[in-house]
MMTF fields as JSON, N, C-alpha, C and O atoms, coordinates in Angstrom:
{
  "mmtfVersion": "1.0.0",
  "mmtfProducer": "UNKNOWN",
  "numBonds": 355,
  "numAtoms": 356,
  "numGroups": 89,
  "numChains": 1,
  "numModels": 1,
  "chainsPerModel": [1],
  "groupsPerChain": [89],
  "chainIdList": ["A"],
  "bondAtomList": [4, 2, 8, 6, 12, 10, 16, 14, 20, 18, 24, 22, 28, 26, 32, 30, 36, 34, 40, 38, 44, 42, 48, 46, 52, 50, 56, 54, 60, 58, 64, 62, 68, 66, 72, 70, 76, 74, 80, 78, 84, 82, 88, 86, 92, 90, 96, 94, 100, 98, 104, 102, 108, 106, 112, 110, 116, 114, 120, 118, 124, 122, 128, 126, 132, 130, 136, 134, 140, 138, 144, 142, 148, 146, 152, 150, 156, 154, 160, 158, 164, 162, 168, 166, 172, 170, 176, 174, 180, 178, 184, 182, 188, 186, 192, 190, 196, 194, 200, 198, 204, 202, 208, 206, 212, 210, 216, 214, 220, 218, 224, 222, 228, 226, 232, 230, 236, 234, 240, 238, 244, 242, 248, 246, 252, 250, 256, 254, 260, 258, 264, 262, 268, 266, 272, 270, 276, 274, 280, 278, 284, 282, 288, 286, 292, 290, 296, 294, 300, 298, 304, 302, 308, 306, 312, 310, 316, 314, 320, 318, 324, 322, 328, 326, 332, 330, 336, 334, 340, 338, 344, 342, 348, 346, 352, 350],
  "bondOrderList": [1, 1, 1, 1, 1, 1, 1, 1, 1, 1, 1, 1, 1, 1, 1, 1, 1, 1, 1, 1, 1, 1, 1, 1, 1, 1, 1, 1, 1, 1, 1, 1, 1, 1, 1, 1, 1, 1, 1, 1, 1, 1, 1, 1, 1, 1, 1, 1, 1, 1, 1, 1, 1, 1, 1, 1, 1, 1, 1, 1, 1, 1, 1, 1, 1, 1, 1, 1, 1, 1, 1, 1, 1, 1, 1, 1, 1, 1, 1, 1, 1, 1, 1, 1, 1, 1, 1, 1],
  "groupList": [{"groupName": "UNK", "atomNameList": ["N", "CA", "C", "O"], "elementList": ["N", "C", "C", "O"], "formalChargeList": [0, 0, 0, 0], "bondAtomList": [1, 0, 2, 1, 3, 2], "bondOrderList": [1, 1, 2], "singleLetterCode": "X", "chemCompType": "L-PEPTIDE LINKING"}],
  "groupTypeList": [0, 0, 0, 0, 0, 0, 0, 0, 0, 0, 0, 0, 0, 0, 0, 0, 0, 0, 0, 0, 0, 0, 0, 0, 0, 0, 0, 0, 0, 0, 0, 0, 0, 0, 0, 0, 0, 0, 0, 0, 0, 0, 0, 0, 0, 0, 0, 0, 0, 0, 0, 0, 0, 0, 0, 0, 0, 0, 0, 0, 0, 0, 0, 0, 0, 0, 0, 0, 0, 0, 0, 0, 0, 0, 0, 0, 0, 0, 0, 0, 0, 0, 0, 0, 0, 0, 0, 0, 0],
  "groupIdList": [1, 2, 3, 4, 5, 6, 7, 8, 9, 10, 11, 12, 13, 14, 15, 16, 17, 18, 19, 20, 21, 22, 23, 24, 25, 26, 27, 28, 29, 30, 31, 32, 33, 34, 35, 36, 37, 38, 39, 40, 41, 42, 43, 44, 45, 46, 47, 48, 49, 50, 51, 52, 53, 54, 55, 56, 57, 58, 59, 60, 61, 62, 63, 64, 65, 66, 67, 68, 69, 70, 71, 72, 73, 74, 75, 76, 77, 78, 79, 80, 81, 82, 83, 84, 85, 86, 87, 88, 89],
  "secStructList": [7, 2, 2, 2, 2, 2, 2, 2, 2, 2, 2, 2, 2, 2, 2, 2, 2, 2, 2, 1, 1, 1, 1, 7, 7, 7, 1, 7, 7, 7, 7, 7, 6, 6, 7, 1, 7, 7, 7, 6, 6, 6, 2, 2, 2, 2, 2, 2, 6, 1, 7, 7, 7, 7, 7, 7, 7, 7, 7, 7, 7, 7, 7, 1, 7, 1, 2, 2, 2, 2, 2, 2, 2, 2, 2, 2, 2, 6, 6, 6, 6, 7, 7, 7, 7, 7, 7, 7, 7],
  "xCoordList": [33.012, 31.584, 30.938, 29.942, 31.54, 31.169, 30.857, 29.829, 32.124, 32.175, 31.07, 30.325, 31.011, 29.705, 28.594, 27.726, 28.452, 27.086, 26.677, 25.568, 27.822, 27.776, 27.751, 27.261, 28.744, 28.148, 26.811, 26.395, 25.844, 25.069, 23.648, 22.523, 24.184, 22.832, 23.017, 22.001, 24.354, 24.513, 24.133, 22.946, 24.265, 23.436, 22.161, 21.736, 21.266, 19.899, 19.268, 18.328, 19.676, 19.58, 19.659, 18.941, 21.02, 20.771, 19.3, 18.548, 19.454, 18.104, 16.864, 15.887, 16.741, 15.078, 15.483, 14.487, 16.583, 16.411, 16.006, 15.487, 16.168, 16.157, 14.642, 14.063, 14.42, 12.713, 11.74, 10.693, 12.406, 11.182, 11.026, 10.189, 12.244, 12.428, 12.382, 12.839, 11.936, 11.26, 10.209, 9.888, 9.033, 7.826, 7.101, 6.13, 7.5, 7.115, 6.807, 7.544, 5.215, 4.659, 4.473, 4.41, 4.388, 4.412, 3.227, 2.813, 2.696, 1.813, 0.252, -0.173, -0.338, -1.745, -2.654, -2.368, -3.476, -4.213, -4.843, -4.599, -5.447, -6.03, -7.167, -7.681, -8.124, -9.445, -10.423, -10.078, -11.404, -12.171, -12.38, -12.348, -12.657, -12.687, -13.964, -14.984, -13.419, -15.059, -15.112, -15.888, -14.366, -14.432, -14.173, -14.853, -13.559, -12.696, -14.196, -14.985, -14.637, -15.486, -16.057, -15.846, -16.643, -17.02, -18.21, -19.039, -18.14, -19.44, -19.94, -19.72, -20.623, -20.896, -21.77, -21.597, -22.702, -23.264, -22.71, -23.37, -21.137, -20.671, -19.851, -19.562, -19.495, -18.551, -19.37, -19.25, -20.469, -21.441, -22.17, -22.248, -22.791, -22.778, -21.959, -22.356, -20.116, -19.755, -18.984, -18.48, -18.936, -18.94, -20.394, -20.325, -21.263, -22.542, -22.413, -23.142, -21.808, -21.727, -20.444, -20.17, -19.555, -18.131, -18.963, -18.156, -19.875, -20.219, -19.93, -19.287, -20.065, -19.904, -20.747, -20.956, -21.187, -21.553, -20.606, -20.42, -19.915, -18.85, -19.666, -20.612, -19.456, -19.737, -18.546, -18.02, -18.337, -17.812, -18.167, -19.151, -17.305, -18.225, -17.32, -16.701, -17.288, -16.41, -17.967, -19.163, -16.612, -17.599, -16.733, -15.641, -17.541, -16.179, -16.977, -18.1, -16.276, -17.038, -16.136, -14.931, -17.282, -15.983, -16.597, -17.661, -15.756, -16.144, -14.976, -14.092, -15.139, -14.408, -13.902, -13.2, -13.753, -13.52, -12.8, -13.296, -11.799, -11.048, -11.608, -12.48, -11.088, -10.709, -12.323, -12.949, -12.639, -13.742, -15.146, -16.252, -15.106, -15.942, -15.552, -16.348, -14.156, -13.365, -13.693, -13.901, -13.696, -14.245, -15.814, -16.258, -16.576, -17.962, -18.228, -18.87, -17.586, -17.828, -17.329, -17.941, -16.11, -15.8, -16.659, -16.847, -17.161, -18.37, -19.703, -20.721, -19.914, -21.285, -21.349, -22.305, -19.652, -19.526, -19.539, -19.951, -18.982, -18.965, -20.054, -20.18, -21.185, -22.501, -23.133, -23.79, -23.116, -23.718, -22.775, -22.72, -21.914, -20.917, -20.128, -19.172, -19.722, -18.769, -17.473, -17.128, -16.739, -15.537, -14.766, -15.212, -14.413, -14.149, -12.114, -11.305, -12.345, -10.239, -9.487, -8.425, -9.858, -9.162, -10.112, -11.336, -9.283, -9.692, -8.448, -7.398, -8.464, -8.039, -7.833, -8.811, -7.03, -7.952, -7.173, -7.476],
  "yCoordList": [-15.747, -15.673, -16.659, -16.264, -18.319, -18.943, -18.663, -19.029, -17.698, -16.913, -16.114, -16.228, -15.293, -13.924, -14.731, -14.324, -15.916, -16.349, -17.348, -17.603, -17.689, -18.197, -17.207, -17.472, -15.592, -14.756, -14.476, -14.311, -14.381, -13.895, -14.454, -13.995, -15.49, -17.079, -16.986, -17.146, -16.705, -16.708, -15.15, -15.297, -14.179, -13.311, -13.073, -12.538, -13.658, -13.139, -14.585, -14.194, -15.971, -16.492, -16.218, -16.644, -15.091, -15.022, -13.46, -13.103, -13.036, -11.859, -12.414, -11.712, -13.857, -14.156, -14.793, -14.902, -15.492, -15.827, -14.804, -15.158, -13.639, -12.303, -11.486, -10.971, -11.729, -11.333, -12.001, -11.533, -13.629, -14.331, -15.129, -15.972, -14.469, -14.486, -13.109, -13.059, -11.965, -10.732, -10.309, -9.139, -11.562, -11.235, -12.514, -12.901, -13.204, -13.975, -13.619, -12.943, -14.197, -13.486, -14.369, -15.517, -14.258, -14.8, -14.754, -15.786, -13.231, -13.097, -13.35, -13.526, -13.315, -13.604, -12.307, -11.405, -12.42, -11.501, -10.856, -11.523, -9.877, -9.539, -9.879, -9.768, -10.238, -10.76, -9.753, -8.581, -10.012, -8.823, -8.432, -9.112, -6.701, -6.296, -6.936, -7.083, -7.318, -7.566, -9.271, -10.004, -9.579, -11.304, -11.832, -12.834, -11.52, -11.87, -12.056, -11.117, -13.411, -13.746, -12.609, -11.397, -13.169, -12.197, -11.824, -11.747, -11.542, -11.409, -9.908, -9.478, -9.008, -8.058, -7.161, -5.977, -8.016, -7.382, -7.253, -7.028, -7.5, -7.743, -6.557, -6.136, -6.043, -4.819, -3.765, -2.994, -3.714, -2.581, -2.06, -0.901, -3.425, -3.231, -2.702, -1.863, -3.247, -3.005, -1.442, -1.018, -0.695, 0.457, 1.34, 2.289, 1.013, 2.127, 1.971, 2.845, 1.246, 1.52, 2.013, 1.901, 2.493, 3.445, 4.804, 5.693, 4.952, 6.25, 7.162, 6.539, 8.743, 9.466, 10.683, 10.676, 11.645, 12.771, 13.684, 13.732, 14.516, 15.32, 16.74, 16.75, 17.94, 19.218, 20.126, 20.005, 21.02, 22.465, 23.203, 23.601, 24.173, 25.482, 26.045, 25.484, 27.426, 28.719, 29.593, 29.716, 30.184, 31.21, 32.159, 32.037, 33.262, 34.355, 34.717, 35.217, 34.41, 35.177, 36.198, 36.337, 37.159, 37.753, 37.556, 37.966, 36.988, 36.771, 37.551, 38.195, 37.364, 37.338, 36.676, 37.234, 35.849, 34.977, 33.451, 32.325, 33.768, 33.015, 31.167, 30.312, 31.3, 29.542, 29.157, 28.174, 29.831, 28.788, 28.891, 28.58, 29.249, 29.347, 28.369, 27.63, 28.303, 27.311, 25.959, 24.964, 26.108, 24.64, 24.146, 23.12, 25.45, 25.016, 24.342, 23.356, 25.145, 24.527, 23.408, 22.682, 22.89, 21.64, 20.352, 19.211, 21.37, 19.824, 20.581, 20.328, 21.2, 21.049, 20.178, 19.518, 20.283, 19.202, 17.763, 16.861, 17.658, 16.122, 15.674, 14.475, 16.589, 16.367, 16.009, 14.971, 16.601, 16.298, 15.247, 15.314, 14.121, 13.218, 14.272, 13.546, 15.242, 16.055, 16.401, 15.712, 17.136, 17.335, 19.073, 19.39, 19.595, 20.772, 20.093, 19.617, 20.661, 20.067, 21.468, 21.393, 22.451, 23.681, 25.151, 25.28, 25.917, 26.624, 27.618, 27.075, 28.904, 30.107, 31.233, 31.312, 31.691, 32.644, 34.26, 35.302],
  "zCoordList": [-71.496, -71.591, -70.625, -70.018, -70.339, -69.579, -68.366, -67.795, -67.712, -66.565, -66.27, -65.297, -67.179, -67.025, -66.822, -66.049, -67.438, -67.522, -66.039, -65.569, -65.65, -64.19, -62.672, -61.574, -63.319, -62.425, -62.189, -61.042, -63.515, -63.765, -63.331, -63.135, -63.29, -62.403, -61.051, -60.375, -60.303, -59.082, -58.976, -58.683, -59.001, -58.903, -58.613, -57.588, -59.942, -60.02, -58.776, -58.085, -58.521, -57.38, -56.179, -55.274, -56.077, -54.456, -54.415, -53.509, -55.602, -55.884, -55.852, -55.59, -56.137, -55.825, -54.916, -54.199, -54.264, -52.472, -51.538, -50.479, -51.782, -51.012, -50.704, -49.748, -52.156, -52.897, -52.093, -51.645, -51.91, -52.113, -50.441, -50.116, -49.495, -48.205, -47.612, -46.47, -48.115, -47.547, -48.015, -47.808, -49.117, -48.646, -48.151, -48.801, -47.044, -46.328, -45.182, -44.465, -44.737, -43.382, -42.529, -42.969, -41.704, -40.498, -39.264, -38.736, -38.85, -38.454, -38.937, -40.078, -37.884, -38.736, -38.359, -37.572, -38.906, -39.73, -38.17, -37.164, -38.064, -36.704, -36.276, -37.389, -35.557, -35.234, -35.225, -35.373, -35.094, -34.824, -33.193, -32.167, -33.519, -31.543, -31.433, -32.107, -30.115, -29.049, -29.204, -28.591, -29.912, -30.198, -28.648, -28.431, -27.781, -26.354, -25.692, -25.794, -24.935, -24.116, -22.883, -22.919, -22.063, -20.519, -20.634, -21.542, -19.24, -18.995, -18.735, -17.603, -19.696, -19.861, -18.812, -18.522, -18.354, -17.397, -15.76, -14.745, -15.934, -14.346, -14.43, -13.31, -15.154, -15.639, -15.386, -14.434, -16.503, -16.157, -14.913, -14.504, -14.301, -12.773, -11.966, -11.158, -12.051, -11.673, -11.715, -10.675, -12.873, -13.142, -12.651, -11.871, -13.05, -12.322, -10.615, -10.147, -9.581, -8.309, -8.124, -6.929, -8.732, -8.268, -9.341, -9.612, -9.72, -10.484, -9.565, -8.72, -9.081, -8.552, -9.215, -10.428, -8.45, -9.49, -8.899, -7.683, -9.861, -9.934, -9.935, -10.722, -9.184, -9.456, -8.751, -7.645, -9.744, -9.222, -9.072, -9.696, -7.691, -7.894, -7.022, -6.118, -7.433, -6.677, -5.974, -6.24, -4.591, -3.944, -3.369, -2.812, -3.652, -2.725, -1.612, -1.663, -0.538, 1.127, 1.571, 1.364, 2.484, 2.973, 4.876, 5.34, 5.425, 6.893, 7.651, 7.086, 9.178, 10.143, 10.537, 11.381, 10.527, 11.293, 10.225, 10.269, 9.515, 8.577, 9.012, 8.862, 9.256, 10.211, 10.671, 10.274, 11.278, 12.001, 10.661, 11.104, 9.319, 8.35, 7.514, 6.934, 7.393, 7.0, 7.391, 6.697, 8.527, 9.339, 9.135, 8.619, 9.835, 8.973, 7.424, 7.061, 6.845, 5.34, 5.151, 4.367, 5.763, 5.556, 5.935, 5.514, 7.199, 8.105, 7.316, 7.96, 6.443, 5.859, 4.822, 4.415, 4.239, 2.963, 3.275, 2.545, 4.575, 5.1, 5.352, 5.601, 5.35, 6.309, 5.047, 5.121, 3.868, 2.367, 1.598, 0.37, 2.404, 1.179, 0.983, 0.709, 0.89, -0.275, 0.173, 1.133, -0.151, 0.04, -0.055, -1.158, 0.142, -0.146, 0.048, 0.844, -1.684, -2.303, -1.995, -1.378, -2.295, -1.787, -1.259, -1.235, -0.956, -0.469, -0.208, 0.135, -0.328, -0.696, 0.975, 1.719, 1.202, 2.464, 1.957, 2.54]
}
């Protein structure tokens, strides 16, 4: 009986060593967003001058002359900022 009763302590000991070393924390708690310093108005500035205005648009032509319409449209887009990304023939 002495026995059982010495298993029985070493047991339920190493059971609250176990318990009471896996709910121990460590991390801390999270902060709130937006807490991080800076300067707000250098961002925004600096985002509204890379803005861009974005538009699409399809057109179907029918020419003669493949290539040299091709070319026009490209130097009308260059002539307005713009870009022509593809094009079809």
């Amino acid at each position: 009986m002495n026995e059982l009763l010495k298993v029985t302590i070493l047991v339920l000991l190493i059971l609250g060593l176990m318990l009471s070393g896996s709910c121990a924390r460590t991390s801390e708690a999270p902060g709130i967003p937006g807490e991080g310093g800076g300067d707000e108005s250098s961002v925004s500035d600096e985002v509204a001058r890379d803005r861009k205005i974005v538009k699409t648009g399809s057109m179907t032509l029918e020419v003669e002359d493949i290539a040299e319409t091709m070319d026009e449209v490209a130097e009308m887009a260059d002539e307005l900022n713009g870009y022509v990304v593809s094009s079809y023939k």
